[in-house]
N, C-alpha and C positions, 0 to 999 in steps of 0.2 A: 177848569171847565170840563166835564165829561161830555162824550158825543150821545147826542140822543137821536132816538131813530124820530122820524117822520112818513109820512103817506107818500109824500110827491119830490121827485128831480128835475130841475133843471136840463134840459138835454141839447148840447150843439152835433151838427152835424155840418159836415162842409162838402156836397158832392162837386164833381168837376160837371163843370157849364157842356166839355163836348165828348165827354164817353158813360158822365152819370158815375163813376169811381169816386172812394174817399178819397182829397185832397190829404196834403201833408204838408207843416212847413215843413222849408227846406233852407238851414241852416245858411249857404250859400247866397243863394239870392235873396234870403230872408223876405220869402213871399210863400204864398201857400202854393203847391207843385204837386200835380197829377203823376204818381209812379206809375201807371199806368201810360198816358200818350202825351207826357209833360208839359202839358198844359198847364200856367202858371198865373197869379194874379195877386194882386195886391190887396190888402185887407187896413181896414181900418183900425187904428190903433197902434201906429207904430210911433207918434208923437210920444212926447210927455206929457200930461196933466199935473201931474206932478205925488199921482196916488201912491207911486212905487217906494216915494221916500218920507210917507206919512207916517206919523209916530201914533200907535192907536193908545190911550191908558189904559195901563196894567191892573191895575186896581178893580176898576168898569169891568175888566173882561172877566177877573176871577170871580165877583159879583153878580156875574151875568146881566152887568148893565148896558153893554152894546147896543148902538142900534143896530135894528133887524136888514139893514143894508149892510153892515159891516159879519152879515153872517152866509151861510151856501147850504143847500142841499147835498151831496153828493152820493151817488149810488154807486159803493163799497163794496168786497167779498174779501172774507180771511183766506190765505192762503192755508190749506191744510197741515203743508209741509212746513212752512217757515214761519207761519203767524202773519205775515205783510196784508196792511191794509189796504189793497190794489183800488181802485178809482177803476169804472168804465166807463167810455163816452157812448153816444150817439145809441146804436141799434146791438151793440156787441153784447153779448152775453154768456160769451167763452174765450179763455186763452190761454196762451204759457204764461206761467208767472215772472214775469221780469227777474225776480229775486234768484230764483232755485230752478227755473227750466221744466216745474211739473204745470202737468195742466189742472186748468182752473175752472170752475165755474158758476154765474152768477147769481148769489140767492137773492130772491127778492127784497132787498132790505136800501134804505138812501138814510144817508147820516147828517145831519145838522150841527156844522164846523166854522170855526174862524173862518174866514175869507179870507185869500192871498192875497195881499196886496200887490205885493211885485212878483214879478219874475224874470229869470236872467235864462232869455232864449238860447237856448244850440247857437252855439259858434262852430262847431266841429261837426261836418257829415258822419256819417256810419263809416263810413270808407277810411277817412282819416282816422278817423277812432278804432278802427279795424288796423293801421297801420302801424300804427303809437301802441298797439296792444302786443303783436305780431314781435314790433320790437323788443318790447320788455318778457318776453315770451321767451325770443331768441338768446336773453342772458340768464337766464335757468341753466344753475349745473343741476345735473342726477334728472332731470324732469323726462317724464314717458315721450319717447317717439311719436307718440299716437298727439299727442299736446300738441306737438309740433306741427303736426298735419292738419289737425283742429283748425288751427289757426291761417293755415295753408290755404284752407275749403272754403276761406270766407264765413262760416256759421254766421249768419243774422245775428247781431246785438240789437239790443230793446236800448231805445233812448228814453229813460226814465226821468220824473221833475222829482224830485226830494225834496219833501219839506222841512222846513229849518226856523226857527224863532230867531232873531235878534232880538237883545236888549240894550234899552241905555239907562243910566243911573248918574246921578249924581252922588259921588260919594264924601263926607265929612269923617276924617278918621283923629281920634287923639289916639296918641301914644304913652309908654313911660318905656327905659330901657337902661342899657349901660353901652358906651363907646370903649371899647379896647384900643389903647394903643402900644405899640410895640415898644421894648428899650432894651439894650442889654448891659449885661454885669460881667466882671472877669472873673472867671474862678478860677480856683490853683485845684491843679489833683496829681496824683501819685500814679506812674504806671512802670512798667518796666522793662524796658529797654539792654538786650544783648547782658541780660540775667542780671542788670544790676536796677536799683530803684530810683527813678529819677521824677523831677516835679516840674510841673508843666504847667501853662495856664491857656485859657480858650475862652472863646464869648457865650455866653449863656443868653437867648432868648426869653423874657418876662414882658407879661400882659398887666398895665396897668388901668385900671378898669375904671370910670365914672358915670356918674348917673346923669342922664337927659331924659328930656320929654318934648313932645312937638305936636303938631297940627299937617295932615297933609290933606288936600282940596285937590278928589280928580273927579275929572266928566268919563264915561266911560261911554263910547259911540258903537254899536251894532257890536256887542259881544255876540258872534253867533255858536248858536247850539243845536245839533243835531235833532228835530223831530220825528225820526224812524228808532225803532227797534231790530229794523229786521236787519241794515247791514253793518257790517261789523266798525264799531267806531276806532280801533285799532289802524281802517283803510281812509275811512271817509274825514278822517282828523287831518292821514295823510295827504289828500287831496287839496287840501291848502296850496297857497292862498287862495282867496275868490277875489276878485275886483269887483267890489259891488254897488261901486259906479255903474257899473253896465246893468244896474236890474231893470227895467220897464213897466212900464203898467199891466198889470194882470190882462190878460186878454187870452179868452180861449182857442182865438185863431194859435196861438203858441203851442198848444198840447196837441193842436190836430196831428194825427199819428202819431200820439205817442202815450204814453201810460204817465199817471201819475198817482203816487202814495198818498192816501190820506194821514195824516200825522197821528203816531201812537203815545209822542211823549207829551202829554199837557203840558199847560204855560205854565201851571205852577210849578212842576216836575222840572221843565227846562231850566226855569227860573233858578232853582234849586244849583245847578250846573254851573249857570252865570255867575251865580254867587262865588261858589269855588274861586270861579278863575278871576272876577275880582279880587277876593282877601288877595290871592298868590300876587298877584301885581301889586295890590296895596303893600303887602310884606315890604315886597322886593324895594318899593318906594321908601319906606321905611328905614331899612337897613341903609339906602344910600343919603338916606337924610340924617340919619345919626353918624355916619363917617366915619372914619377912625380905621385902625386895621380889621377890627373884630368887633361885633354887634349882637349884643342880645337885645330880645323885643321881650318883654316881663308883661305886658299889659297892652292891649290892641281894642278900641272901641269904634268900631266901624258903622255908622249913620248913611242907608242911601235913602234918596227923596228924588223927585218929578221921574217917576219910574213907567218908564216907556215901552213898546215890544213893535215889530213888527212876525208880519206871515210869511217867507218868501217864499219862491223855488227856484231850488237849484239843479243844473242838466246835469247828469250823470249817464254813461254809454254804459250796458251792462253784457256780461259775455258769462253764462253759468256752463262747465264743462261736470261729466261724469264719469269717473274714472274707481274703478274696482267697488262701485256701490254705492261711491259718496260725492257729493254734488259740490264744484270748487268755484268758488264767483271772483271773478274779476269788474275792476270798476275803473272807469276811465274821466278824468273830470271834461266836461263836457265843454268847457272854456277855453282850459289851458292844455287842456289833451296829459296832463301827469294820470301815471297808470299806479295802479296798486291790485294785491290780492292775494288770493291763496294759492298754494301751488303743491300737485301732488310729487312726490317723490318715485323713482323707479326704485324700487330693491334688487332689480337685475342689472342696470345701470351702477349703484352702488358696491354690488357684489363684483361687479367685472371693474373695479377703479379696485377697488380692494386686492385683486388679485395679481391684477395689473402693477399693484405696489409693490407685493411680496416679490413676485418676479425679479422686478428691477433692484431689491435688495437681495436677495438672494443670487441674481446675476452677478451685481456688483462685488459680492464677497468671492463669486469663484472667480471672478477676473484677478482679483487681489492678490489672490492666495497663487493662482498660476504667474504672477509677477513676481512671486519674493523666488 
């Protein structure tokens, strides 16, 4: 399904009842909070209906058969510098970009997208996420001084929603293949032993091989797959696990203050993904169904059917630093507080460990030498 633009957005806004300020939730009290004169209240939609764990059809959606409820408006801007499909709420129409740190601003354009079904609120304040970063920060070797301080100063992180597709699938797989199994033989060999030629014997390892074939029958429940482009899946792979028992019903009281990514990877593209890391597990199923010490799989017919998706989002704390030109993101999961990211390197730090080396080798051999 590509995004197609439309005329009109959807727009929430949450002011506070006693100073007129954006409201925010706030992770802790998991109620919306005035940063301003903390005035705090509770919002509707913190039950379950049970939207957050509804399976939409996959099929319907690439056909653009949804219904027009199961669809959003949302008014978008490309980030210049990173490509990121930034979301604005309410009256905004400037900002840092969550992603990269540059500023943004918004062209008149709203996009017409999947609806989120669920989403998994901040669990982790700024602060904590600021802490948890601080620490993974603090076990950088060779990292600039200046990092360190960074982190020091508190900089504001963006509490960003990520979006991400799940899928389930039923899958029906036949196989053919061969079971190896181990045996050994004794062989006799000739070596030579204190210049004279002597005969010896030892076990020899042999694979004896036989043909099978089978049926393996798996459900495969919220394979999720990354719907951004913009941050690097190398981090956000790493942010695993999610419990996604905790997701909730969509509800925009959750994004108040905060940003969220409209999705650059379509359901077919995701799909695409899914697929992957189903075969890889069907394999692995596979090889343990055929047994033996050693398994080859010669032929694999993979059948999925009642093929499902949902929308999520998921919290992610984002910290972008700029060091000698080039912009380094850190990402913090926004659940479990696991940090990942990029990190610059000092080359004055590395030259003074380098130096620092020769030294103590170079010590160490004149100690040596004035010992004999």
């Amino acid at each position: 399904m590509s995004v197609n633009e439309v005329e009109t957005s959807e727009e929430f806004r949450f002011p506070c009842p006693e100073c007129g300020s954006e409201m925010r939730f706030d992770p802790e009290s998991n109620k919306l909070k005035c940063p301003y004169c903390g005035h705090e209240q509770d919002f509707d939609g913190e039950g379950q209906s049970g939207l957050a764990n509804t399976e939409q059809d996959f099929k319907a959606a690439l056909n653009n058969d949804l219904p027009e409820k199961d669809m959003e408006e949302t008014r978008i801007t490309d980030c210049s510098n990173c490509g990121a499909q930034v979301e604005f709420e309410g009256d905004t129409y400037s900002k840092e970009c969550p992603f990269c740190a540059s500023p943004i601003v918004l062209e008149p354009r709203t996009a017409k997208q999947i609806k989120p079904k669920g989403v998994m609120p901040f669990m982790l304040s700024e602060d904590k996420a600021r802490d948890e970063m601080t620490k993974w920060l603090g076990k950088l070797w060779f990292a600039p001084s200046n990092l360190q301080e960074y982190a020091r100063k508190g900089r504001k992180m963006q509490g960003v929603y990520v979006p991400y597709w799940t899928y389930d699938a039923q899958s029906e797989s036949d196989y053919a293949g061969q079971r190896g199994t181990y045996y050994y033989v004794t062989e006799r060999y000739t070596t030579t032993e204190n210049g004279k030629s002597v005969t010896k014997t030892r076990q020899v390892r042999k694979t004896r091989w036989r043909r099978v074939s089978g049926h393996i029958s798996k459900f495969f429940d919220d394979i999720l797959v990354l719907a951004s482009k913009t941050l690097p899946k190398r981090f956000t792979d790493k942010l695993t696990p999610w419990d996604l028992s905790a997701l909730v019903d969509y509800n925009p009281n959750y994004i108040a203050g905060y940003s969220a990514e409209a999705y650059s990877v379509e359901l077919s593209e995701g799909f695409a993904e899914a697929e992957a890391i189903m075969e890889r597990e069907i394999r692995a199923l596979v090889r343990r169904d055929i047994g033996g010490d050693e398994q080859r799989v010669n032929a694999l017919n993979i059948t999925l059917s009642a093929l499902t998706f949902k929308h999520v989002l998921l919290p992610v704390w984002l910290a972008a630093y700029k060091y000698q030109g080039k912009t380094y993101r850190f990402v913090v999961n926004g659940q479990t507080g696991k940090v990942k990211g990029e990190r610059p390197w000092s080359k004055l730090k590395i030259a003074l460990a380098v130096i620092a080396g020769v030294v103590v080798v170079i010590g160490g051999v004149l100690i040596a030498q004035a010992m004999k």
